[in-house]
C-alpha positions as CSV (number, residue, x, y, z in Angstrom):
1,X,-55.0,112.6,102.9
2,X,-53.2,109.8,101.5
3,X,-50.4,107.7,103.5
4,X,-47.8,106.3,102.4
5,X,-44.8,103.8,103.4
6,X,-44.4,100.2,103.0
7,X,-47.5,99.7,105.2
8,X,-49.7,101.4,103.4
9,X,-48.6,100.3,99.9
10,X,-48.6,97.0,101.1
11,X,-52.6,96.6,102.3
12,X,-53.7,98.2,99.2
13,X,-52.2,95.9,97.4
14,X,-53.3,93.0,99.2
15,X,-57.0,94.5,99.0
16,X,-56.3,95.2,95.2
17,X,-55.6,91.2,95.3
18,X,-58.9,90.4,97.3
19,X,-57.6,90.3,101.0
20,X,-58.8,91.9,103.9
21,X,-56.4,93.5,106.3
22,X,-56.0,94.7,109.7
23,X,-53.9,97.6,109.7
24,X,-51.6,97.7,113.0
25,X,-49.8,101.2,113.8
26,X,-49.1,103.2,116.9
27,X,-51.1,106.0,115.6
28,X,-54.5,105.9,115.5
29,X,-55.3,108.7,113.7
30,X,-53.6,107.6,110.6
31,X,-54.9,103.9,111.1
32,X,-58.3,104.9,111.3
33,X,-58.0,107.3,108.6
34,X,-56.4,104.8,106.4
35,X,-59.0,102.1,107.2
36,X,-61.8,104.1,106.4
37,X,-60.1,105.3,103.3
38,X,-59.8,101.1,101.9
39,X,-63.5,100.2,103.0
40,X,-64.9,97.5,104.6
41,X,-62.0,95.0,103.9
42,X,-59.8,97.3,106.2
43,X,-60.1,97.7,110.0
44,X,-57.5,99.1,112.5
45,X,-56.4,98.1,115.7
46,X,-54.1,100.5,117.5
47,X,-50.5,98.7,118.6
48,X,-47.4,99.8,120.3
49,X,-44.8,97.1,119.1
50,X,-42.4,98.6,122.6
51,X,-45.3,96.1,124.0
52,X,-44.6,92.4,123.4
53,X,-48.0,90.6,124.4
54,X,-50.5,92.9,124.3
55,X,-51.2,93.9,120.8
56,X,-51.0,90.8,119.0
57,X,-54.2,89.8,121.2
58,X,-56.1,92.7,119.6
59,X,-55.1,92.0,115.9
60,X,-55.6,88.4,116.2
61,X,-59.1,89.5,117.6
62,X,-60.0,91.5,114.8
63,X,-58.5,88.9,112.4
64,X,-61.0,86.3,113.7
65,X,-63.9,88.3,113.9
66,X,-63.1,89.6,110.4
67,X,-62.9,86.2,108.6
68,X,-65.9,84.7,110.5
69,X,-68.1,88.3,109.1
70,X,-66.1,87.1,105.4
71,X,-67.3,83.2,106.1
72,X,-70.9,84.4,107.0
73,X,-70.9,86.6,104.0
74,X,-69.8,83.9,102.0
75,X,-72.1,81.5,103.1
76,X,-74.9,83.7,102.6
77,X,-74.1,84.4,99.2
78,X,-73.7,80.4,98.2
79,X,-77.0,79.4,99.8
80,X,-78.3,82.5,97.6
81,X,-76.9,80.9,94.5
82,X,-78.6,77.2,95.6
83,X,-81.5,78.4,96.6
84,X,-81.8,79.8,92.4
C-alpha cells in the first residue's frame, strides 16, 4: 500500500535527501506501515495532536534515541576508516 499526503511526500523526500524521520500520526496502522515501508531511517510514534503535552515527549524521545543510534553508527564507521 502506498500513502500519500503531504506527510508522506514530505519524509520521503527528506530520506531521499539523507535524513531520518520520525513519522507522527494518529493512526498507527498507517505509521507503522509507512515506516517499515522507508527502512531504518524511518520510525513511528503514534500522536493525537487533540493532546497538547503528551506526544511531543514521545517524538522528542525517539528523535534522540535515533540521532544518538546515527552518532554511534557514525563513529563506528570513522574509527573504521582510522584504524585502515
Amino acid at each position: 500500500m502506498s500513502y500519500t499526503g503531504i506527510g508522506a511526500a514530505t519524509v520521503r523526500r527528506l530520506i531521499k535527501e539523507g535524513a531520518s524521520v520520525v513519522i507522527a500520526d494518529i493512526s498507527a496502522d498507517a505509521g507503522t506501515a509507512l515506516a517499515a515501508e522507508l527502512g531504518s531511517h524511518a520510525a513511528f510514534v503514534s500522536c493525537d495532536v487533540r493532546h497538547a503535552h503528551a506526544p511531543i515527549c514521545r517524538v522528542l524521545s525517539v528523535l534522540i534515541i535515533k540521532q544518538a543510534q546515527a552518532e554511534i553508527r557514525h563513529g563506528q564507521s570513522l574509527k573504521k576508516l582510522i584504524n585502515t
